[in-house]
Structures are given as C-alpha cells and as structure tokens.
N, C-alpha and C positions, 0 to 999 in steps of 0.2 A: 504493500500500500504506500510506503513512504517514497518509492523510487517513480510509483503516477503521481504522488504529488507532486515532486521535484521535476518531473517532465515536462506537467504542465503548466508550473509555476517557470519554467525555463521558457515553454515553447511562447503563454501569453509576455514574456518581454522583450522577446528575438522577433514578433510580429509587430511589437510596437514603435509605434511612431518616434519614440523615445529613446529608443535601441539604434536605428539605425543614423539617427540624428547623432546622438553620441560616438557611435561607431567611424562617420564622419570627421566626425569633431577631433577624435584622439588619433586618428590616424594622419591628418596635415598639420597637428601641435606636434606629435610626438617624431615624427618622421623628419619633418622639417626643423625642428629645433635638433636632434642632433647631427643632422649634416649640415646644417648650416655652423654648428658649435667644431664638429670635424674637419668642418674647413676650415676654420679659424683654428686648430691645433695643427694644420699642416701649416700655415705662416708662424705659429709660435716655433713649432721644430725648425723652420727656417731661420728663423732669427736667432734661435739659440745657435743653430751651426756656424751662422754668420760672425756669431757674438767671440765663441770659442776659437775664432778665426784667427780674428781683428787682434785677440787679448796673446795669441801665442806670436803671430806678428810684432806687435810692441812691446813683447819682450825679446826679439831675436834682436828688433834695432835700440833697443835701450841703451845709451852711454853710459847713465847716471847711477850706480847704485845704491847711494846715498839716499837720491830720490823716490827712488824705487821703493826701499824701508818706509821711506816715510810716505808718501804717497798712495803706497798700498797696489793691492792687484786687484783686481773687480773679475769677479765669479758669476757663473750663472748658476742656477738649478732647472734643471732638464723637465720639460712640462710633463702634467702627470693623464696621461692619456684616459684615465678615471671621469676626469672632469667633465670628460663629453657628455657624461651621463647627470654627475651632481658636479657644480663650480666648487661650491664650498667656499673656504678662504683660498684655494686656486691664485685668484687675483692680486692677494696680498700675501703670497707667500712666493709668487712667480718674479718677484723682483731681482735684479742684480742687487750683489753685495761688494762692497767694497773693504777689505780687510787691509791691516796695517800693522806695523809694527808695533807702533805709541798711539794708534787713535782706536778709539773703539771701533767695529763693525758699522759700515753705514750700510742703509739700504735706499736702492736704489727707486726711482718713481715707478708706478705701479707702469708694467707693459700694455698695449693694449697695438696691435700691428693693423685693426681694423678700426677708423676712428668713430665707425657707424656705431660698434659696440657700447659706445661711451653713450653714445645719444637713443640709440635702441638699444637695451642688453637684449641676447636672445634667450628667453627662457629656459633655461633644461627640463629635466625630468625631474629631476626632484622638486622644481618649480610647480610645474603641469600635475604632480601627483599630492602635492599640498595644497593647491588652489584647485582645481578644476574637474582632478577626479574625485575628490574627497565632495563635491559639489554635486558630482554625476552619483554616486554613492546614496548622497540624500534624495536625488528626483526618482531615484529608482526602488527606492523604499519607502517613503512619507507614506505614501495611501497601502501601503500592502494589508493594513489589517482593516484599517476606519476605510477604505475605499471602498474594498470591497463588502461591506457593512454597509455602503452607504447603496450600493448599485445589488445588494442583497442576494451577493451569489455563496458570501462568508455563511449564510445561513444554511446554505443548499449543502454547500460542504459539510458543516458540522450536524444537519440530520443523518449523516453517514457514521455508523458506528470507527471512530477514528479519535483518538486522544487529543487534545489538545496540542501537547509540546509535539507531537508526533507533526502537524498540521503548522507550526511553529520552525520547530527544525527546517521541512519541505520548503518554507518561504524564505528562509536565508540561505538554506543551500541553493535554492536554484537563484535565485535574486543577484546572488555573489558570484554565482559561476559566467551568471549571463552577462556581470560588468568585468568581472574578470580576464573574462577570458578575450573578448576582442581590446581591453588592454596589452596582455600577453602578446598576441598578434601581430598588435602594432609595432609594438616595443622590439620583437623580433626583426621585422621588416625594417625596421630603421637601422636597426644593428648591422641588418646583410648590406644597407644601402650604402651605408657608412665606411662598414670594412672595404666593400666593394670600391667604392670612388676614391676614400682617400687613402690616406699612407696610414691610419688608425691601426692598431694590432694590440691584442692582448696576448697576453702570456697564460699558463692555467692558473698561476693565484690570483692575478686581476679575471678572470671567469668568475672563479671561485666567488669573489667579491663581486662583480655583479651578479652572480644568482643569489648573495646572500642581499643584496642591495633590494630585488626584485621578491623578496622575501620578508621583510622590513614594511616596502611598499602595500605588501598585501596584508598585512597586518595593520597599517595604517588605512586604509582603504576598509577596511573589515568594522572599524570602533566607529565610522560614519554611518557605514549600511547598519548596523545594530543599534548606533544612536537614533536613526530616525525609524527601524521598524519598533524601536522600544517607546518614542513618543507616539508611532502610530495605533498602537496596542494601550494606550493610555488615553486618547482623545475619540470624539467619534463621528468630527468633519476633518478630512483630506485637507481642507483649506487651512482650519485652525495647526492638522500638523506640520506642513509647511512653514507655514507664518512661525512656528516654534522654533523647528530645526533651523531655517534659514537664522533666527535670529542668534541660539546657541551655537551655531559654524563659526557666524562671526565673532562671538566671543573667543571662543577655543582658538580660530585660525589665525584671525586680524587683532582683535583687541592684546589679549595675554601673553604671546610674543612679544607683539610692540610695547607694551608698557613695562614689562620686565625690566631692560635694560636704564629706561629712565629711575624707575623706583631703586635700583640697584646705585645709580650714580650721586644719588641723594641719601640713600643709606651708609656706600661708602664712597665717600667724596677722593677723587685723585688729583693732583693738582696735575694743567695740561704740560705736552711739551713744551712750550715755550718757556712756561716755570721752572721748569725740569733744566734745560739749557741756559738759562740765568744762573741757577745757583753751582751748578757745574765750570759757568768760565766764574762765577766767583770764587771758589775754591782756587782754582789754577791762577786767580790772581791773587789771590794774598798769601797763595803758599813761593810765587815766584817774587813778589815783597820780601817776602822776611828771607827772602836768599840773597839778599843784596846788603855788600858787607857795608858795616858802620864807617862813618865818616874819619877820613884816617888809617883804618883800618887794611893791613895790605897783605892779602893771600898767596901762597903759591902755588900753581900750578895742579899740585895735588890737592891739596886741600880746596881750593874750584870745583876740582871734578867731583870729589867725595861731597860736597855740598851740592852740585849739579845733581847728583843720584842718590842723594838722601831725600832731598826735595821733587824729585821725579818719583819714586818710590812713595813719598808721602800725598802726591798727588793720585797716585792710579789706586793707593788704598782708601783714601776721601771719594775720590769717586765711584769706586767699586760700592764702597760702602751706602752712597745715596742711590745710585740706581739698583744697587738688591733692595731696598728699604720701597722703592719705588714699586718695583716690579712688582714686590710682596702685596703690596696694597692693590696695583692693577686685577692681578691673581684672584684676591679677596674680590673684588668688585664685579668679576666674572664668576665666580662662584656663587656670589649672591643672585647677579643676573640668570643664571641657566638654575637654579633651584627655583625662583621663580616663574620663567618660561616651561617648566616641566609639568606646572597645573596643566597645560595644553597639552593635546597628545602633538599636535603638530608642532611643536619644539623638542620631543621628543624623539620623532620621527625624521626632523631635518637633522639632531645633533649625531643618532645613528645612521643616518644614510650618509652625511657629509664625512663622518670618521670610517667609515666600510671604504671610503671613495677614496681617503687620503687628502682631505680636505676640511678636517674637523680642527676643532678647537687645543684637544690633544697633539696633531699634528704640525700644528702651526708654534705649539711650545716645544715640541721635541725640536722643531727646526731650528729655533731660536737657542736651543743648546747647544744645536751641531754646528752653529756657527761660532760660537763661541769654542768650543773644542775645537774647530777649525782653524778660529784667528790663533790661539795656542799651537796649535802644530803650524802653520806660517811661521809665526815668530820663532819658534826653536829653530824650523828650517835655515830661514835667513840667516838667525845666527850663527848656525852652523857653518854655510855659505859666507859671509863672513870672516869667522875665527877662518876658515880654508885658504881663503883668499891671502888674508893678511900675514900667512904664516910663507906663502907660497911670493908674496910682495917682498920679505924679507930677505930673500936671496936674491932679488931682482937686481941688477948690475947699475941702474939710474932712475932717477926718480919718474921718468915719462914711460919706463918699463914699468914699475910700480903702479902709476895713475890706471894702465892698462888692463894691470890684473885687476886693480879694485873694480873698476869699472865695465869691464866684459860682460855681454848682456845675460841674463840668466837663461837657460832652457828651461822648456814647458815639465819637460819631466824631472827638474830635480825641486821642483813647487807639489810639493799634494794634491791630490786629486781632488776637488770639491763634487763630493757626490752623496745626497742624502738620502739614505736606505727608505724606501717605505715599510708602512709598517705592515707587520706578518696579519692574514686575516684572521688566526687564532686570538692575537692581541687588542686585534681592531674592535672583534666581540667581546672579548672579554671590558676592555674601555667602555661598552656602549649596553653593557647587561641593564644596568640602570633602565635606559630607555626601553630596552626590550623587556624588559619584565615590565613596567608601567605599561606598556600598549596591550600587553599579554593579558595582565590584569582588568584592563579595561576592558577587551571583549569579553572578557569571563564575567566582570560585573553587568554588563549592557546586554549580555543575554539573557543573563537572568534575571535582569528588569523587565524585560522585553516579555520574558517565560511568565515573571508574576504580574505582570499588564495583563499579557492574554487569558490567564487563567481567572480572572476576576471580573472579564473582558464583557456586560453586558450585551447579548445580541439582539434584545430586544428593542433596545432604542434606535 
C-alpha cells in the first residue's frame, strides 16, 4: 500500500504544472551558473600560470639581494576547482601574498580576471540551493495535507483502511523524490557540460566531496519540504500555509544569517584595520626613538648593531604580541557570529557545504597559518642563502667579485614551494559535524511535527 501511495503522490507532481516549471527553472540556474563559474576558473588557472611566470622571471633578473629580503617574493595559491560548485571565501582566500623577510605577510587585492563578476556575481550552487531550491521545497509541499482537504480527495484516501503516518511517510517520500530528483539531473548535466568545455577536473577526493556536498544539499532541501508539509498538516487553507512558510523561509534564510554577524560585532567589538595599523607604526616609532643615543653620547660600531637588533627584536615581539591579541578577538567575534547564524538551518548548511568545498571558515584560518609557516621557512631560507653567499664572498679576490656573489639572482627552486594542502574530506566532516547533526536533527524534529499535525489532523473541517 505504501509504494501506491508514493507513486501516486510522485506521479500527481511530475504532471504538475509546478514540476515542470521548476524542472525549467533549475536546469538554466544550475547549468548555466556552473559553466559560466568554469569558465571563469579557466582565466583564474591562466592567471595563476601567468603569475608563476612573471615571479620566477624577476627572480632570474634580480641584481638586488638586499632588496629582495626586504621587498619580499609574492606567491600565489592555485584556484580551488571546488569552487565551481560553492565560492565560499574562494575570493578572499584566492589572493597573492606577499612574504618578506622583516615585514609581515601582505595580501594581495582580491582577483577577479572577469570585471562583469564584480558587477554580476554568478550565483553557484550553493547559492541556487539556499535561495531557490529550499523555495521550490516549500511550493511543493505547503498544500500537501490542507490542499488536499480543501479539494477533498484527503478524505477519499483516508476512508481507505490505511494509517495515518503510513499516508504521511507516502507524501514526503514521493514529494522529495519528485524535487529531488530532477535536481540531481540537472546538477549532473552541468557537471558533464562543465568537464566537457573547460579544463575543470576533479580528482577522486574532490568527487568524494562533491557527493558529500550533494549530500548536505539534500538534507538541507529535506528541513524545507518537512517544514512546510508540517505547517501544512497544522492549518486547513493552502493559502494560510503558504503565507506561513513563505514568511518562516524568510526568517531562517534572509533574516538570521544576516543579522548574526551585526549582533556578533556589537557583542564583540574589534577595532578596524586602520586602528590596527596606527598602533602598529606607533610601536615601530617609539621603539626606533628610544634607539637613538643621548646627546653626546658616542657608540661603536658594535654596540649600533647590538642596539639595531635589540630594538628590531623588540619591535617584531610588540607587534606579534598586538596582532595575536587582535586576531584572538576577530576569532571571538566569529565564533559569536556563526553560533548565532546556526538558529538557521541555512547557515548551517552554507558553513558545511562551503568547508566540504575548501572554502569554509576553517579553511580560510588554516591558510592564514600556512602563511605564516610559510613567511618562516622564507626567512630561514634566505638566511641560509645569505650566510652561503657571504661565506662564499669571503674568498672572492675584489670587492666587485664580492658585490656579484651577494647579488646573483636567486633561482625558483632554492625558495619553497608555496602550496596549501586542502583539507582531507574525513576532516572536512568531521569540522562540519556540528552543522550536520543540527540539519539531521531538524528533519527528525519536523517530521514528527509534521506526524503529530497529521495525527490530530481534523478532516472534517
């Protein structure tokens, strides 16, 4: 009995008006937003090739060593081919860096090869399945219980000896297979269109991760169609449950995101960069004050340098020391922000899809530490390079032999590799349990709203 329910709860949605309207709909979002995102990762891999070009060029013809230390090398990170599917922070993590001996880590302006981007982003998927499926989710379920109540076919059913939840299950299963599944479809079609046209390629753990991405998705797709068959199982006009759902989407998808982040910057206040970089050259100025000898006062040589690098040392542990202080409090203020955004399933949903993707919040800190382990292995390099040099100048017959060895340009390969590992999708999940247990939980609760709606469900009104 329960597999004619679900047949026919499939067949009346695949003949509806609603169905192929939708089917429409996700197949020129979903298709067209990731080739058009995949075409825009084949100019990013261009650029990056271009990039990596240019930086081992300028070091073949470098004169300057000196400069060089200080000046720093500027790095790229390799786009994450992930992104086609969820951006994530993608955009603010796709930057050139620029690493240095004595200067901290800069980053470089955000990339962007196509300037249309700036002015239209192109939506992804993870876009399209927080806005628009989670939408199609509710059109497809608001009236399944109160509709059919109201066009009184609910009643024809249930003078059939057949249980309620029995009658219940049948409407969500077919309900969900029927938006499900030319989701899938689509999603697939884009993928062949994608691999097909561009230079796009996955490996088997980026699979891996989007099947777990695509997995996520249908759990988040799942807590919409059971939100709205649980207010429909509650109300007993189609209209009123619309007007309801429509009104709680927007809370959960648009309101509780966005306001998280404000409520979080007012809980924990950070001062901006600009402050940040004020009290930073004030340090460096009063610590290079008080290295300037007393009047009369006459040093030599040694004692200069020993005070040069006492006061150099006292500057990188003052600074060190404000921007951990900093960062601790940005941390904080993100952690407020995303316990906040987790009322939503849809902040839930984006923080696990965007970390599956290599785009998440966690990935964007691990980078920021691999650059800092980065700017450390530079700096030993160079000094290594360096001490080599200088010992190698020491035997040199005159001083414009000497100039020659300090200054000979470095090769690409005796600089480290700047290359940051993605993260494994065992880890990816395990970071993103939180969110999947909350969506998990939700469908488990919203169907058994749904169960004790219906079971209390008068049919006579």
């Amino acid at each position: 009995m329960l597999s004619v329910l679900i047949a026919k709860e499939i067949r009346a949605h695949v003949l509806s008006y609603r169905f192929a309207v939708s089917f429409l709909l996700l197949f020129v979002l979903i298709v067209s937003s990731v080739e058009v995102i995949a075409l825009n990762y084949d100019r990013q891999l261009a650029s990056y090739a271009e990039a990596r070009r240019t930086q081992e060029e300028k070091l073949k013809e470098g004169t300057d060593f000196r400069s060089f230390q200080w000046a720093g090398y500027t790095v790229d990170r390799r786009p994450n081919g992930l992104a086609v599917l969820a951006q994530g922070l993608e955009k603010e993590m796709a930057r050139s860096v620029t690493v240095s001996s004595f200067r901290e880590a800069k980053l470089g302006r955000s990339k962007y090869p196509n300037p249309l981007f700036v002015l239209f982003p192109a939506p992804d998927l993870l876009y399209i399945v927080n806005i628009v499926v989670s939408l199609l989710a509710i059109l497809f379920a608001f009236d399944a219980i109160c509709g059919e109540q109201e066009e009184g076919t609910l009643r024809l059913i249930m003078a059939n000896p057949v249980p309620r939840h029995r009658v219940l299950l049948a409407k969500w299963i077919g309900g969900y297979v029927a938006l499900l599944a030319p989701f899938l479809l689509c999603l697939a079609s884009a993928l062949f269109v994608a691999l097909l046209t561009t230079d796009l390629s996955f490996t088997g753990a980026e699979w891996a991760a989007v099947g777990a991405m695509v997995g996520v998705s249908a759990l988040y797709i799942s807590v919409f169609f059971l939100l709205a068959l649980m207010v429909s199982a509650l109300v007993h006009r189609s209209s009123t449950s619309l007007v309801v759902n429509f009104l709680v989407w927007v809370l959960l998808v648009l309101v509780v995101p966005n306001t998280a982040p404000i409520v979080a910057r007012a809980v924990v206040p950070v001062p901006s960069a600009g402050v940040l970089g004020g009290q930073r050259e004030a340090i460096q100025r009063a610590a290079w004050e008080s290295m300037r000898p007393q009047r009369g006062q006459r040093l030599s040589s040694e004692e200069r340098q020993q005070r040069f690098d006492a006061t150099q040392a006292k500057v990188r542990e003052e600074t060190a020391r404000l921007v951990s202080d900093y960062m601790q409090r940005v941390d904080r203020q993100i952690s407020v922000g995303v316990m906040l955004a987790r009322l939503s399933p849809s902040a839930s949903y984006v923080y696990a899809t965007a970390g599956l993707a290599g785009g998440g919040l966690g990935d964007f800190s691990d980078l920021r530490q691999y650059i800092q382990r980065y700017r450390q292995e530079f700096s030993d390099r160079v000094r290594d390079i360096s001490a080599t040099r200088s010992r190698q100048a020491d035997s040199a017959a005159d001083l414009s032999e000497r100039q020659e060895i300090m200054n000979a340009p470095v090769a690409p390969d005796d600089l480290p590799r700047f290359a940051p590992g993605n993260v494994a999708l065992a880890s990816a999940l395990t970071a993103s349990q939180v969110d999947l247990v909350l969506l998990i939980l939700l469908n488990v609760g919203l169907f058994l709203g749904a169960y004790t709606g219906f079971l209390r469900y008068d049919l006579m009104k």
